[in-house]
DODOPA-385172 format. One record per atom (N, C-alpha, C): residue in one letter; x, y, z. Coordinates in steps of 0.1 Angstrom, whole numbers, plus 5000, padded with zeros to 4 digits. Layout:
REM residues N
AXYZ...
REM end
This chain:
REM residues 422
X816657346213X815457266215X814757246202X814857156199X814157066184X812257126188X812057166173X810657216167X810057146154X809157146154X808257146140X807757226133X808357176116X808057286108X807357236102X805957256098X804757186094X804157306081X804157256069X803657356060X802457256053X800857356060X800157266059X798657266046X797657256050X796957266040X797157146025X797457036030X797856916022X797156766023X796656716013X796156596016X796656496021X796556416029X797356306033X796956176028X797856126021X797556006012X798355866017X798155756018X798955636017X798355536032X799555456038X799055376044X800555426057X799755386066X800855396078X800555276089X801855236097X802055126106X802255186118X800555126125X801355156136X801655096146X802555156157X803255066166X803055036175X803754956179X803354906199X802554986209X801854986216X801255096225X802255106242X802055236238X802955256249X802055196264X801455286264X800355256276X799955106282X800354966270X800554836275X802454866275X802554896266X804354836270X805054836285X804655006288X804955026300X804554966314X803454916316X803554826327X803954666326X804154596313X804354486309X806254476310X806554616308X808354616310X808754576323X807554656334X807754686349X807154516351X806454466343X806054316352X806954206347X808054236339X809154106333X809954116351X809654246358X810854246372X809954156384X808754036374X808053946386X809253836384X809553816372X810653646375X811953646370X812653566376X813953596375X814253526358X815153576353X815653506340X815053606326X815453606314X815153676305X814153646297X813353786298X812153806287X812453886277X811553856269X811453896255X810553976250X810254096250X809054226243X809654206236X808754206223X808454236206X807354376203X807754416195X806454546189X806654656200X807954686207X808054806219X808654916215X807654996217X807755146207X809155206211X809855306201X810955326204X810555526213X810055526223X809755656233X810555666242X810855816242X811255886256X810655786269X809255746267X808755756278X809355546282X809555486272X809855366271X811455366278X812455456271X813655476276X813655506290X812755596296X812955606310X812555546316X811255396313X811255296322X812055196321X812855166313X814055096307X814855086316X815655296322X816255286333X815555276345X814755266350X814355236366X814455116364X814155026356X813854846362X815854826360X816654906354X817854886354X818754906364X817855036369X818355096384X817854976395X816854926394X816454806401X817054696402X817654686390X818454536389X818454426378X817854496371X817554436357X818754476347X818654386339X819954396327X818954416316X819454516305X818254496291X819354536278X818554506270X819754526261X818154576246X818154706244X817054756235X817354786216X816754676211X817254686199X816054776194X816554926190X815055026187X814754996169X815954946163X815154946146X814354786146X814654706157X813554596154X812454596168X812854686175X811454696183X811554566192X813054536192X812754376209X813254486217X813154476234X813454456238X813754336250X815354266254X815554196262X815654226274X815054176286X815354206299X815654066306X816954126313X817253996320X817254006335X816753946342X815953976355X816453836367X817953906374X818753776377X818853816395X818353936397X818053966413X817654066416X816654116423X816254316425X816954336438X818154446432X819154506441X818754646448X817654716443X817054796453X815654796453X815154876459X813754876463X812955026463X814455146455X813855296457X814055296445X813055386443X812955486428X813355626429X814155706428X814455836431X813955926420X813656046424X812756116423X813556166404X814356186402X815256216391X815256126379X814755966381X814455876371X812955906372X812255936379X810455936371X809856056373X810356186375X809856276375X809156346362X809456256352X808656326337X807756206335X807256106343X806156026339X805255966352X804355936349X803655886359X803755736366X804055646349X804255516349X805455476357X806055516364X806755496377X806355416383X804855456390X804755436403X804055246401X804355236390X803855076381X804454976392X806255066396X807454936401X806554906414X805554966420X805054896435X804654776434X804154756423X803654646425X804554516426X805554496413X806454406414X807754386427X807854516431X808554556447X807754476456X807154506459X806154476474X806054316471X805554256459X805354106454X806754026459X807654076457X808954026456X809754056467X809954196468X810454216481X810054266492X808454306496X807954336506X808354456505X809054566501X808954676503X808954756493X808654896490X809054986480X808855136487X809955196481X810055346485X809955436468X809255476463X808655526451X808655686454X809555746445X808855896449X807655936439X806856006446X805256046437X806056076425X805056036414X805256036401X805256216393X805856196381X805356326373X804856266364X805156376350X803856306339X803356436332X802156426325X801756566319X800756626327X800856776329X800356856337X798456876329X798256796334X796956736323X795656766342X795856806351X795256766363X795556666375X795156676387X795156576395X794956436391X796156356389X795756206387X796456126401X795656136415X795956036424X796355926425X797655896433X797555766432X797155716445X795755766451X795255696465X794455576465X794455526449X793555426442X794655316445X795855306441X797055216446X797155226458X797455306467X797755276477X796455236484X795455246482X794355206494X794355096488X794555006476X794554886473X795454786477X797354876480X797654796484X797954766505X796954906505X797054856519X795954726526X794654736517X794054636519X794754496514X795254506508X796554376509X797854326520X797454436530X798454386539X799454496541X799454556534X800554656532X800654836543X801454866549X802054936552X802155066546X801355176543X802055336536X802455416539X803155496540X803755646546X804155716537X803855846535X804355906525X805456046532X806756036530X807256106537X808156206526X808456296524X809956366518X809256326505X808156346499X807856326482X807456206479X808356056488X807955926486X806955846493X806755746484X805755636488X806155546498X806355526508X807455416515X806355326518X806255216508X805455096517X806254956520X805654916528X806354766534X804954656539X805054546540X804154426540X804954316545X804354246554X805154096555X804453986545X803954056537X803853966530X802453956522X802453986505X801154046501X800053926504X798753956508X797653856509X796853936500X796053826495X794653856486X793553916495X792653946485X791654036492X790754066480X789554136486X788654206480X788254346478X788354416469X789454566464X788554596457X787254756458X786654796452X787354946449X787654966438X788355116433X787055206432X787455356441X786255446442X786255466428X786855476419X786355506407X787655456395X786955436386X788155356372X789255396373X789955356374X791755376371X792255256366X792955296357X793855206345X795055196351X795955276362X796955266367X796555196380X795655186383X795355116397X795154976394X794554976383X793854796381X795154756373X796654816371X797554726361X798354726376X798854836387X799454806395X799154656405X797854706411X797254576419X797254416415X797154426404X797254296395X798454216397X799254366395X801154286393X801254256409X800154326417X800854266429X800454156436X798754146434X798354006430X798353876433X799353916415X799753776410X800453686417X801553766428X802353686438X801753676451X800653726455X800153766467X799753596469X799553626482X799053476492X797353506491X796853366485X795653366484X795353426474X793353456473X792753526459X792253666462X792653746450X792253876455X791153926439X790453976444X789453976439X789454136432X789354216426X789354356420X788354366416X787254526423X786354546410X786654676412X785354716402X785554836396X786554886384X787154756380X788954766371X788554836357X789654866354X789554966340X789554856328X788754806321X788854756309X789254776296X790254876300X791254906286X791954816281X791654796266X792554696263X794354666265X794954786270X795854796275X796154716289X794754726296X795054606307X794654496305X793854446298X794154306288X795354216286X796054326277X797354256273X798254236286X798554366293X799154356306X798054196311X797554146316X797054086318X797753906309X797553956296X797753806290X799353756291X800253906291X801153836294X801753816308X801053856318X801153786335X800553646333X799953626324X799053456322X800153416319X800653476308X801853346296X803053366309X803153436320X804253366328X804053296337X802553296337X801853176350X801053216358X800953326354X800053376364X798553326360X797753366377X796153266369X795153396372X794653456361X793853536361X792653566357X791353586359X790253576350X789253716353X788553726340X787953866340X788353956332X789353946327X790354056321X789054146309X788954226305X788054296299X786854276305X786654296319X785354316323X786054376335X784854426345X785254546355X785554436368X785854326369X785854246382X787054136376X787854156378X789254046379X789253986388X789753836387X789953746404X791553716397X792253726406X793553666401X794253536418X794353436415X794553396424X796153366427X796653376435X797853436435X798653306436X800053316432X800753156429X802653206434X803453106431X804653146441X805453156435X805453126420X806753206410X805953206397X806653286386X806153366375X807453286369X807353276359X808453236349X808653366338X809753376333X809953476322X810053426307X809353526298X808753416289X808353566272X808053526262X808553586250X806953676245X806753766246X805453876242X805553966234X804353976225X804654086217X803054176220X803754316221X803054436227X801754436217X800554476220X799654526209X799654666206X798854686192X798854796186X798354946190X799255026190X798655136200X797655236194X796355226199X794855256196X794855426194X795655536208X795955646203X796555666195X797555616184X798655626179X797455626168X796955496167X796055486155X795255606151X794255646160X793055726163X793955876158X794855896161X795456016158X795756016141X796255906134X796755946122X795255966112X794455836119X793155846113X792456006114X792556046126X792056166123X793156276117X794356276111X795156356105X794756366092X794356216087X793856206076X792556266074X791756306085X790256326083X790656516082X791056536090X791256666090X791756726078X792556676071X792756696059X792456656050X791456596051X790756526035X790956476028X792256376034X792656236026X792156126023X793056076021X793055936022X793555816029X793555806042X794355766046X794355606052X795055506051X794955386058X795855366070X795455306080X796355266094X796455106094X797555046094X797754896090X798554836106X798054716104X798654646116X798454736134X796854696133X795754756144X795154696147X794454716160X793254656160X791754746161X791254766145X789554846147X788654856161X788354706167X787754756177X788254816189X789454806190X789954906201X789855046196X789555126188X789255226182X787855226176X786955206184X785255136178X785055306180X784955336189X784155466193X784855566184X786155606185X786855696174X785755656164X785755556156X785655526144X783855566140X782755506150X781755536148X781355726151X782155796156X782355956157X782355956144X783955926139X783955996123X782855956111X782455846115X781255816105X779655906110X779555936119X778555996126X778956156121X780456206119X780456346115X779956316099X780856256094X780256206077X781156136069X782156116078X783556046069X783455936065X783955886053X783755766052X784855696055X784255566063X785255466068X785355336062X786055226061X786055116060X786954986067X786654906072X788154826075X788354726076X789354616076X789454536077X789854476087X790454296089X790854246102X792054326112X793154396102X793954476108X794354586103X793354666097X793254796088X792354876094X792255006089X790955136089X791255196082X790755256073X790755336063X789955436065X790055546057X789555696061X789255766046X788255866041X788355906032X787256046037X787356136027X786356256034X785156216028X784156286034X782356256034X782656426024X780956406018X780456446012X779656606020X778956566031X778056656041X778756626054X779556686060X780056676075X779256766083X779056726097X778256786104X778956776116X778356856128X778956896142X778456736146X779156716161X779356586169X778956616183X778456596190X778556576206X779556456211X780556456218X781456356224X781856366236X781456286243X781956296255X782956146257X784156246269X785256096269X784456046283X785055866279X784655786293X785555686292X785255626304X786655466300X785855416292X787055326285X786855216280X785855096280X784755116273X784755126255X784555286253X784155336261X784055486260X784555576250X784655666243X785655736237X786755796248X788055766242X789455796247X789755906250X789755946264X790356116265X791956126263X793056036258X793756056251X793156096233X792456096233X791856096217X791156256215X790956306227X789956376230X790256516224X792056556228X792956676219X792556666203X793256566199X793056586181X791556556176X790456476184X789556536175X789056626181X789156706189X788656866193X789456986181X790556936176X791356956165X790856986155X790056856150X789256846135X787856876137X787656896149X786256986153X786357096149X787257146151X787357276145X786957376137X787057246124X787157256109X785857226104X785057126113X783957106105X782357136108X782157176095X780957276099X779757246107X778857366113X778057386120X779157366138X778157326154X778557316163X779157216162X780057186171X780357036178X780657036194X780356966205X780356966212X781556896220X782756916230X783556826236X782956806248X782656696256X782756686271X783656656276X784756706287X785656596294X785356546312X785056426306X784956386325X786156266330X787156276321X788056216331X789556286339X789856426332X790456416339X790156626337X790456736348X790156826346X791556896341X791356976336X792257086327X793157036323X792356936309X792556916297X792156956285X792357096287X791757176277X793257236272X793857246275X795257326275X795757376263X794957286248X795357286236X794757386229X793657426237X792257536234X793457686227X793657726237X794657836236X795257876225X796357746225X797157726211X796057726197X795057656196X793957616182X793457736183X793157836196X792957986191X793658046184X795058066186X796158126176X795958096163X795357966160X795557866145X794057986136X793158046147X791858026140X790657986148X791157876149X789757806157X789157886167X787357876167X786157926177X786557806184X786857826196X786557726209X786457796216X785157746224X784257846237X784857736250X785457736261X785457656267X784857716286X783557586288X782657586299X782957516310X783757476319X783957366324X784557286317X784257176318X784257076315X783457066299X783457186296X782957146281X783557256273X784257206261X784257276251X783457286237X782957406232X782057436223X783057466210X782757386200X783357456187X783057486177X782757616172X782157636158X783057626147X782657566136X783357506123X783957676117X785357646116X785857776111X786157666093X786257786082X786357776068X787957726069X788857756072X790157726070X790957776090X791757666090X792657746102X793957826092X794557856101X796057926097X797157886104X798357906101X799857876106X799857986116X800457986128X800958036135X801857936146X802658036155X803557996164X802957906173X802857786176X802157706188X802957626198X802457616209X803257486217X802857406227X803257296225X802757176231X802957216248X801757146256X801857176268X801557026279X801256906266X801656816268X801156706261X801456576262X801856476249X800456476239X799356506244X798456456237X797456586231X797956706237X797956816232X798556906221X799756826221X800756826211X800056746201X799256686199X799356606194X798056626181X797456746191X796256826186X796856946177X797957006182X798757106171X798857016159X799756926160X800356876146X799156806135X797856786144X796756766135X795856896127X796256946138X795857066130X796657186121X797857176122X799157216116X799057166104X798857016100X798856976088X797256976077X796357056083X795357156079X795357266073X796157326080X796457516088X796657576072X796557666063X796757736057X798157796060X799557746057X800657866058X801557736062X802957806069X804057726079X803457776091X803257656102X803357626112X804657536120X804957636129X806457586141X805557506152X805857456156X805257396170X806357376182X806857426190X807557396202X807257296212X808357286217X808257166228X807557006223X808156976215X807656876210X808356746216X809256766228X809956666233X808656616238X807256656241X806156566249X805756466236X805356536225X805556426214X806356256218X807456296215X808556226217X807956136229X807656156240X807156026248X806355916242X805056006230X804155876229X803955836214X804355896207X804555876191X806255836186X805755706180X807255676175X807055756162X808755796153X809155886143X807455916140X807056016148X805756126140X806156186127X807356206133X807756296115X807656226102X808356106107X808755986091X807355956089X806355926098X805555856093X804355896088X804556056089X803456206087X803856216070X805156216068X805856276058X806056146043X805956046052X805355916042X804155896034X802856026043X801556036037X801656136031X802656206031X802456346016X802856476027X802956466038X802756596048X804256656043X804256786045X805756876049X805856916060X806456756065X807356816082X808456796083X809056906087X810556886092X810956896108X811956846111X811856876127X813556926125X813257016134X814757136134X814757146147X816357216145X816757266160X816357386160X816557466173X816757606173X815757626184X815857756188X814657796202X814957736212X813957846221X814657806235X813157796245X811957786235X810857796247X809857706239
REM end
């Protein structure tokens, strides 16, 4: 089992690109299975987690053919030959349970087994189903799976008891083909569902509201397939920027979008860092007087509880208190443990973690317990005083394209090796 060997305490210098976001790719793969004939993603990150939705829409009936050094994917979409997802293709992700929507649109039925994913807490999907049964739809959950059926999706008016970004991208896709207008509130306004959003427009779909909490989409009778390129993934960004901060570089992230990282960015200027950026740049350099932070995550525009691991990371490091809140999803603290080993004071209350600025962390044995946790080791690994190993870095691997190449292009010493077994 492949590890990281991180020998840290080094500045990080230069400029890095980053890539497609997974978090749009993955339901925009699942909505090319609305029309028949071949689409075209551009900018689609090359992930574990991308390769496994790759196979279900294949297992479905899709043809694709994934070029990973230029980032197209082709899918060619000429009939859907089943309607089940078995439990063996999505049990390492959650984005599975996405296929309901283009199922039910298309063929009136889907049998989905409940999703896996990172052991991050309860994330329900009673937000989709009560959505799509107010659509007309049918649920039973029997033997693990989702079994729904509909004669036929109708529009409607759909209030989600609380934000979900997996409920407002499923409902949408199913929608778009539904009879009549269906109206969504309460929708998650991640820019993630935006894009998922523009490119259901560019195949015909008619939708409005997109970055606000109330979408109307009125539903139409075929989708055409048609040529998109993914946008810039905001965690991907938010993470190197703070690799750079943690270490007291220099660092630039190119081909992004700033305000989708508005809140990251006004934190690190609020601790003391200095920032700057351009139309598709952020730049990072260290401040002079750094101070503790209060942050709490929320949706979108909120600060990112994917973001929430690595800077609890660089909290660590910098002097006086800093405060974490987490209210979206519970026991996501999981990284706490491991950043103890490193050094780090974290007090954790609930739903809150406390951290007092330690002088230096240190290398020790750590491991990832999932993607975005991991993700908090390697930021802090490339801090750490000594060699740090990190295990289990296959969660890595779902949402960071080449971490290594593109850590190691800023000055870092990482190597990724085989060996171990935990």
């Amino acid at each position: 089992m492949d590890f990281y060997s991180i020998k840290g305490n080094k500045k990080l210098k230069g400029t890095v690109e980053i890539s497609g976001a997974k978090n749009a790719a993955l339901p925009i793969i699942v909505a090319s299975l609305l029309a028949d004939g071949e689409t075209v993603l551009k900018n689609v990150p090359d992930l574990q987690d991308i390769r496994t939705i790759v196979k279900v829409i294949e297992y479905l009936g899709a043809e694709t053919d994934f070029n990973a050094e230029k980032n197209i994917l082709k899918i060619n979409v000429k009939n859907l030959k089943n309607n089940e997802v078995p439990y063996e293709l999505v049990k390492t992700m959650r984005a599975s349970v996405y296929v309901m929507g283009p199922l039910l649109a298309r063929c009136n039925e889907a049998d989905v087994s409940l999703p896996g994913g990172c052991a991050i807490g309860e994330r329900p999907v009673d937000i989709h189903l009560s959505g799509f049964e107010a659509m007309d739809t049918t649920v039973d959950l029997e033997h693990g799976y989702i079994k729904a059926r509909t004669p036929k999706l109708k529009g409607c008016t759909f209030a989600m008891r609380t934000v979900s970004v997996g409920a407002t991208a499923n409902l949408m896709m199913g929608a778009v083909l539904a009879k009549g207008k269906t109206t969504l509130e309460n929708c998650a306004m991640e820019p993630d569902i935006v894009d998922l959003g523009e490119f259901l427009i560019k195949m015909g779909a008619k939708i409005q509201g997109l970055g606000t909490d109330r979408i109307e989409i009125e539903g139409v009778k075929k989708l055409n397939p048609t040529t998109y390129s993914i946008m810039a993934d905001r965690i991907e960004a938010g993470t190197y920027l703070l690799a750079g901060a943690i270490t007291k570089g220099a660092v630039t992230i190119t081909k992004c979008e700033p305000d989708h990282i508005r809140s990251l960015i006004d934190i690190l200027k609020e601790i003391g860092f200095n920032l700057s950026e351009n139309k598709k740049s952020v730049s990072i350099s260290g401040g002079k007087k750094l101070q503790g932070a209060i942050v709490r995550t929320l949706p979108y525009p909120g600060f990112p509880t994917d973001l929430q691991a690595p800077l609890l990371a660089l909290m660590t490091t910098i002097p006086g208190i800093s405060v974490m809140i987490e209210t979206i999803f519970e026991n996501r603290f999981t990284h706490v443990a491991e950043l103890r080993r490193m050094g780090a004071d974290v007090v954790i209350e609930g739903d809150v973690a406390v951290a007092k600025g330690v002088k230096e962390l240190s290398a020790a044995p750590v491991m990832m317990s999932d993607l975005r946790a991991g993700a908090a080791l390697v930021v802090a690994a490339l801090a750490a005083k000594g060699e740090t190993e990190i295990r289990r870095i296959y969660h890595s691997d779902r949402g960071y394209e080449k971490m290594a190449k593109k850590l190691t292009a800023l000055g870092a010493t990482i190597l990724r090796k085989e060996g171990g077994t935990y």
